[in-house]
C-alpha positions as CSV (number, residue, x, y, z in Angstrom):
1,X,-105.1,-73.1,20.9
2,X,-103.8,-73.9,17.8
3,X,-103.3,-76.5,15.8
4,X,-101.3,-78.0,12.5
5,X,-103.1,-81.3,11.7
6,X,-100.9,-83.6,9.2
7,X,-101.9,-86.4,7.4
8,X,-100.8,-88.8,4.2
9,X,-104.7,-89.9,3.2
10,X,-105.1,-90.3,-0.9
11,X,-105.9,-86.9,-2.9
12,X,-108.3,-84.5,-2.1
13,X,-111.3,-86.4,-4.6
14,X,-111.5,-89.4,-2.6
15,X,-111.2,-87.6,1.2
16,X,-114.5,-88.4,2.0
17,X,-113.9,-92.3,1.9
18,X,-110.8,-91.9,4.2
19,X,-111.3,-92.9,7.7
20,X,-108.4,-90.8,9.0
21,X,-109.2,-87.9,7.2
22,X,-113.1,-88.3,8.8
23,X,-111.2,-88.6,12.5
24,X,-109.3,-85.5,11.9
25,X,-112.2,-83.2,10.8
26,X,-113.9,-84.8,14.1
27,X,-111.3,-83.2,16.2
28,X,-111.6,-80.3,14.3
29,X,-114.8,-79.8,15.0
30,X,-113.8,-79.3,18.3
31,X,-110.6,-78.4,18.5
32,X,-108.9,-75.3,16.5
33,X,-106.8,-76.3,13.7
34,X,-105.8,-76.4,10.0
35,X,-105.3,-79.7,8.0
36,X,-102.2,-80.3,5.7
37,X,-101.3,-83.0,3.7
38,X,-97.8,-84.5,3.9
39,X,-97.8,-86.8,0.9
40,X,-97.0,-84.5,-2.4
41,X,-99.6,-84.5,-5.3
42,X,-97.1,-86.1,-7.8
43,X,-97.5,-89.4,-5.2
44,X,-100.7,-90.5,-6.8
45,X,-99.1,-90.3,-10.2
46,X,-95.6,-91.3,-10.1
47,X,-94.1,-93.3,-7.3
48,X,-92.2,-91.0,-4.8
49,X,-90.3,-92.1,-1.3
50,X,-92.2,-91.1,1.8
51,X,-88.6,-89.7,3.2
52,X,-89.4,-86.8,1.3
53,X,-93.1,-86.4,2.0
54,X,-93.6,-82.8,3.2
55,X,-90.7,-81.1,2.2
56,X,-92.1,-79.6,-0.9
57,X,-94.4,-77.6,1.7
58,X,-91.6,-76.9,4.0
59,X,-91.5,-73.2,3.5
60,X,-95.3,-72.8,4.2
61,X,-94.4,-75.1,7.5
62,X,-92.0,-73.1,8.6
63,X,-94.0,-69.8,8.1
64,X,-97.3,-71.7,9.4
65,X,-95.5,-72.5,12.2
66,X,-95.7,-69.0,14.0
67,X,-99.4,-69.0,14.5
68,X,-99.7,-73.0,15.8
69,X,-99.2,-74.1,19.1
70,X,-98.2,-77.5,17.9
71,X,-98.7,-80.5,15.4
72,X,-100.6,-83.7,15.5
73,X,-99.3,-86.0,12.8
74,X,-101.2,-89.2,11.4
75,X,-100.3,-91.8,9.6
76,X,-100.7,-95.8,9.4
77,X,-97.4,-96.3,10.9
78,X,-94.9,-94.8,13.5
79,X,-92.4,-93.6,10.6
80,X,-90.0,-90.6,11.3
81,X,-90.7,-88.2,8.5
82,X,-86.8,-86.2,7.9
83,X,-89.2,-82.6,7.3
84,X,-90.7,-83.3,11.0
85,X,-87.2,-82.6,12.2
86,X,-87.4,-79.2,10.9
87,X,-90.5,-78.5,13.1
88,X,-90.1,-75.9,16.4
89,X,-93.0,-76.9,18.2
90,X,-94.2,-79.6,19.7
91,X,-95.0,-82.2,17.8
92,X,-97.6,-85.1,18.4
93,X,-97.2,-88.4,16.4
94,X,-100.9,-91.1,16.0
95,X,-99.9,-94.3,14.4
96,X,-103.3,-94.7,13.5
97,X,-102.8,-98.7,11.7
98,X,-100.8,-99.7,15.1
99,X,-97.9,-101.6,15.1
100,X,-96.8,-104.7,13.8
101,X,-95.6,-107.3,15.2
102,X,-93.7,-108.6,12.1
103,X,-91.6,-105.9,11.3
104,X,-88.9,-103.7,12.3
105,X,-89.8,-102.3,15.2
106,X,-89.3,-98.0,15.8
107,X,-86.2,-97.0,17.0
108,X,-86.0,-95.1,19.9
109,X,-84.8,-91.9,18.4
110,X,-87.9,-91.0,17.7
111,X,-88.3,-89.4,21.5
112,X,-85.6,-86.9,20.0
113,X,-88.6,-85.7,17.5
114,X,-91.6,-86.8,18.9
115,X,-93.2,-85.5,21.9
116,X,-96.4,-87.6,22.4
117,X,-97.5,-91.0,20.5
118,X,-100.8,-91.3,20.8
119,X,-102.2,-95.0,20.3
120,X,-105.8,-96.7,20.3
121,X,-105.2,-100.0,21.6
122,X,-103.5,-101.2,25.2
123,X,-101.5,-104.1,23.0
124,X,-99.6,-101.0,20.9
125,X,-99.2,-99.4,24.0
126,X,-97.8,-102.0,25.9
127,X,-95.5,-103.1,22.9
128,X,-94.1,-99.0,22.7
129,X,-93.9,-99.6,26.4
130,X,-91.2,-102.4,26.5
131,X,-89.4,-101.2,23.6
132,X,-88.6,-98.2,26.1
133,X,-90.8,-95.6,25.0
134,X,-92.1,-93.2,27.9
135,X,-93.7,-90.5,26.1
136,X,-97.0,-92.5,25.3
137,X,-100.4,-91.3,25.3
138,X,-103.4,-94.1,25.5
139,X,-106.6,-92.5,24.0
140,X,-109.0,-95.0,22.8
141,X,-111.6,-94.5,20.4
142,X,-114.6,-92.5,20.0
143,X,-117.4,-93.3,18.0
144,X,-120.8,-91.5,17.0
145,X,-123.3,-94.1,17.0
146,X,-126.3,-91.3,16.5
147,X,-126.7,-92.1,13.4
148,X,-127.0,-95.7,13.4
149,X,-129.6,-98.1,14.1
150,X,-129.8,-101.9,15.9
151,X,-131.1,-103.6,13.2
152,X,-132.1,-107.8,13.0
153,X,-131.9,-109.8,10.0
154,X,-132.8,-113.0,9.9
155,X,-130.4,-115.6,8.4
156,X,-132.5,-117.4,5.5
157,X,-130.7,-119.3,1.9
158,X,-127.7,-116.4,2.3
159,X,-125.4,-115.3,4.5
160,X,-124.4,-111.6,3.6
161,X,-121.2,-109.8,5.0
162,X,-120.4,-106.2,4.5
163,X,-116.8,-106.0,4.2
164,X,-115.0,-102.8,4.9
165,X,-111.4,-101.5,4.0
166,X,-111.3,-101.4,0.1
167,X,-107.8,-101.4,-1.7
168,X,-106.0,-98.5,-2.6
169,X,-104.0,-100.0,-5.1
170,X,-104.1,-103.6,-7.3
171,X,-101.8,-105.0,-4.9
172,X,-103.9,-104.7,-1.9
173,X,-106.7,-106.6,-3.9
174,X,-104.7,-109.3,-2.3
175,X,-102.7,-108.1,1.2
176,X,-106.6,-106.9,2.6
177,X,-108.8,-110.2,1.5
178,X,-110.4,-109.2,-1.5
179,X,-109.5,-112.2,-3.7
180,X,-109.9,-114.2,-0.1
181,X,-113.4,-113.3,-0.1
182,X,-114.5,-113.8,-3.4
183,X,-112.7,-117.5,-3.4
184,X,-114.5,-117.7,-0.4
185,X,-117.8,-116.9,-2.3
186,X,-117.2,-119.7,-4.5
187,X,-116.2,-121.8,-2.0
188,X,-119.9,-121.1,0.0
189,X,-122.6,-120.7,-2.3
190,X,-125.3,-119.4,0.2
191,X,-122.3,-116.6,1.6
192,X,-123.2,-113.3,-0.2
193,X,-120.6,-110.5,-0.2
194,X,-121.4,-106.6,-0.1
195,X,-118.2,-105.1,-0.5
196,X,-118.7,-100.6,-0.2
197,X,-115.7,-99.5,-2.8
198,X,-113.8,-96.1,-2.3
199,X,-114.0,-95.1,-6.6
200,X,-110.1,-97.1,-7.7
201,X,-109.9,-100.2,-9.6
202,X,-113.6,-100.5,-9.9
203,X,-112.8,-101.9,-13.4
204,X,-110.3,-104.6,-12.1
205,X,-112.5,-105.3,-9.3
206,X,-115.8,-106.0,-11.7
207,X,-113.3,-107.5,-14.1
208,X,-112.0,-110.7,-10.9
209,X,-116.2,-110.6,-9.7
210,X,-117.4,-112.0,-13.3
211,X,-114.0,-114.0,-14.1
212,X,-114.9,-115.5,-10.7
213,X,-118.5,-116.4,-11.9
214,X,-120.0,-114.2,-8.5
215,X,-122.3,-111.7,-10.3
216,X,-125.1,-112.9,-8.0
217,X,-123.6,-113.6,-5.2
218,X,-121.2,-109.9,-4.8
219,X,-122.4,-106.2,-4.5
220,X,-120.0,-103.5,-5.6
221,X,-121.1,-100.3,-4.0
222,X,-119.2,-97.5,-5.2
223,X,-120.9,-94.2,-4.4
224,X,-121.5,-92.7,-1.4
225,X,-124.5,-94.7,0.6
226,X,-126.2,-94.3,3.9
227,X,-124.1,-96.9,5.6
228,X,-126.3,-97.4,8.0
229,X,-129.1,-98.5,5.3
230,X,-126.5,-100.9,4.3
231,X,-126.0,-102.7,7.1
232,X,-129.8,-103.0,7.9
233,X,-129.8,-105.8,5.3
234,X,-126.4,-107.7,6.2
235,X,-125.9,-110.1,8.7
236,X,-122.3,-109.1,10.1
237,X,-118.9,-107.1,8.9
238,X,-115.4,-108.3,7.9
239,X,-112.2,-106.6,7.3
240,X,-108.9,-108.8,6.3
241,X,-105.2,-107.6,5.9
242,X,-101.9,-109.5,6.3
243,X,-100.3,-106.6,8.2
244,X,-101.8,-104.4,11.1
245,X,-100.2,-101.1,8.9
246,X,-103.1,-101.5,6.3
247,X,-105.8,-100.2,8.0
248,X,-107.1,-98.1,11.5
249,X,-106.7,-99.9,14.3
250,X,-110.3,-99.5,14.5
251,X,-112.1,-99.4,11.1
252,X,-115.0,-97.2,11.0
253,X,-116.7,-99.9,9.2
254,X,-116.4,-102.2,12.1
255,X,-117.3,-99.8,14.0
256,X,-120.4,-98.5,12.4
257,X,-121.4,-102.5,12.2
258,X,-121.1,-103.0,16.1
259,X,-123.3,-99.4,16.4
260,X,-126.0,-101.5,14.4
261,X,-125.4,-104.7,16.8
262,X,-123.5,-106.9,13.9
263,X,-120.9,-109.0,15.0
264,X,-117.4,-108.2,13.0
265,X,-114.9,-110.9,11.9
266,X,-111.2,-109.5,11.4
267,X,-107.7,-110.5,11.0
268,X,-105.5,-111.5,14.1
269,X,-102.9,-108.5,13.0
270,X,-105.3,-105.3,13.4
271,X,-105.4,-104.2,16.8
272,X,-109.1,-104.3,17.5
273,X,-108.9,-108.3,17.3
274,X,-108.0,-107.9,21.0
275,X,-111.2,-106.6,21.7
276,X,-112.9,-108.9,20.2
277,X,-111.1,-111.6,21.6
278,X,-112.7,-109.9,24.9
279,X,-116.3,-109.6,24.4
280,X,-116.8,-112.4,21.8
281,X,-118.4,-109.6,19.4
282,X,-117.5,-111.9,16.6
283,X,-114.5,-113.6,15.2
284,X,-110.5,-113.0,15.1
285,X,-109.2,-115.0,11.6
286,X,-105.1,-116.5,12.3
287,X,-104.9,-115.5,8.6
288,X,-105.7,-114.1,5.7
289,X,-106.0,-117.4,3.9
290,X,-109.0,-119.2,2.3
291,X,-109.5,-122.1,4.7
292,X,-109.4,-119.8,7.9
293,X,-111.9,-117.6,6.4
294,X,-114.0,-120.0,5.4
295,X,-114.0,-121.9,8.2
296,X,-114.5,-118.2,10.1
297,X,-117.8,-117.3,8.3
298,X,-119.2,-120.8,9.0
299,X,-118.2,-120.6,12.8
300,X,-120.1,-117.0,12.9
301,X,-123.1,-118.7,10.6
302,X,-123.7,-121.7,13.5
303,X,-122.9,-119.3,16.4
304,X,-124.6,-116.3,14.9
305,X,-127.3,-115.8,17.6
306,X,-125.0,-115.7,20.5
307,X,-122.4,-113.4,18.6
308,X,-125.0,-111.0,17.7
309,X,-126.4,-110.2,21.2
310,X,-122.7,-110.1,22.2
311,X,-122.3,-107.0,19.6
312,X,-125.4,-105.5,20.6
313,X,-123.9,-105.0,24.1
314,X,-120.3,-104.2,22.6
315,X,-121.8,-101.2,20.1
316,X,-124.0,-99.9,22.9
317,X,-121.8,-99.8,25.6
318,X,-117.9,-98.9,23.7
319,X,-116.4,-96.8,22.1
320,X,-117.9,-93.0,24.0
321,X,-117.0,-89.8,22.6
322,X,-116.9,-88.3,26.1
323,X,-114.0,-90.0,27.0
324,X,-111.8,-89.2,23.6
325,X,-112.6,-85.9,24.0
326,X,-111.6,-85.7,27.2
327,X,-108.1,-87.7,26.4
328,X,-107.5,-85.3,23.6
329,X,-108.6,-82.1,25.6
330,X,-105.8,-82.8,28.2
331,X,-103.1,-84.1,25.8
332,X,-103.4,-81.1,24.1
333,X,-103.5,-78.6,26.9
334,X,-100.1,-79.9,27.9
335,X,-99.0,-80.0,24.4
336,X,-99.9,-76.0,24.5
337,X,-97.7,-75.4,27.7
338,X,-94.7,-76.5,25.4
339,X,-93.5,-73.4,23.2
340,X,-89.8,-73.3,22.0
């Protein structure tokens, strides 16, 4: 087995921050394969449309192409790249963000292109599902928790939160909750914010926390920590977005925080609100706004006993790597039987 991983993560210096960059090498690691990039260098200098992403290695695809059995695409949304087209085998397609429920919803042409789509969360695949998709593949997450700890803080004069999902760009200081939280901060003056950066706009972002008069009450981390560490001295996790296309499904960091029995608060729109809707692992916010968060962090404050043994059971029962593995492991052993 062969196979041509794709993906549109940021440039090779920041790879290690990228959480869909860290699930491909995952697979990797057990799986045989080479990893590509689909978004063209000159992206992270100049604007350039996505319609063209991968063409300028179109050649190399075409000649790579001999020696895979097929390719596993990723990227935040369930977009029809035109160079996919030019593909001969098989191709499998992860919307790894999910789907929104706001916008245009994928046509169904993709099944001329698109062999498998492989989702995370029973809402996407129920939405794909009515919209008359059939080639859908429901693998749910995997997550390592080795390497992480149940830790208890108690709650004293702060209330800290580790919040996950840094911007990419100046624009996303505002779509993912950044300026949210920090007018939360000075909303709350016992709420203390620990925010782990990925190495952009660490100027701007230093720039809004002293405007914003938070110098005590914010962390900027912007180097790579022992996460685990981290969340030994916070009290819970929080990821924010206006549109489920921002971030994983599943954010690592959420993740990682549930591993270490923290209870999460996120945004209605990302797909792992559902599950914790289910279990009462923490709180789903209706929007990214300042009262709802507000009111959000205070809920999680009052309740934050019951929520925390809640996450305990949610981290240490979720999420096994046994069973992606085995999802993957049969999705791609049918994907092999398919050779143009």
């Amino acid at each position: 087995m062969n196979i041509l991983f794709h993906h549109t993560a940021v440039p090779v210096g920041v790879r290690r921050f990228d959480a869909v960059v860290q699930e491909i090498d995952f697979l990797r690691s057990h799986f045989p394969g080479e990893m590509i990039s689909l978004r063209p260098r000159l992206r992270s200098i100049i604007p350039f449309p996505r319609f063209f992403f991968g063409f300028q290695s179109l050649r190399w695809l075409r000649r790579k192409e001999r020696a895979v059995d097929f390719h596993h695409v990723f990227n935040p949304d369930l977009y029809l790249f035109p160079v996919l087209k030019w593909l001969k085998r098989p191709v499998i397609y992860s919307p790894v963000a999910g789907l929104s429920k706001t916008g245009r919803p994928p046509a169904l042409s993709l099944n001329r292109h698109i062999d498998w789509i492989v989702v995370n969360s029973r809402r996407d695949w129920e939405s794909l599902h009515r919209l008359g998709f059939n080639n859908l593949r429901l693998i749910p997450p995997g997550f390592d928790r080795s390497g992480f700890t149940v830790s208890r803080l108690p709650i004293t004069d702060r209330f800290i939160l580790l919040v996950g999902s840094a911007p990419w760009n100046v624009s996303q200081f505002r779509s993912k909750g950044v300026d949210t939280l920090l007018a939360a901060a000075r909303n709350v003056s016992s709420l203390k914010l620990v925010f782990l950066w990925r190495g952009y706009h660490v100027e701007e972002m230093e720039k809004r926390i002293a405007a914003a008069g938070l110098t005590d009450q914010v962390e900027l981390i912007n180097e790579v920590v022992e996460v685990n560490q981290v969340l030994a001295r916070v009290h819970a996790a929080i990821v924010l977005a206006d549109r489920a296309t921002l971030v994983k499904a599943y954010p690592h960091s959420l993740l990682e925080s549930l591993a270490a029995g923290k209870p999460i608060l996120v945004s209605r729109c990302i797909a792992m609100a559902e599950l914790v809707e289910e279990t009462g692992c923490g709180l789903v916010l209706n929007d990214n706004v300042l009262e709802d968060v507000v009111q959000g962090i205070q809920n999680l404050r009052t309740g934050y006993r019951e929520y925390q043994e809640r996450a305990l059971g949610v981290g240490r029962d979720r999420f096994p790597l046994s069973e992606t593995l085995a999802g993957y492991r049969e999705l791609y052993a049918a994907a092999k039987q398919v050779r143009p």
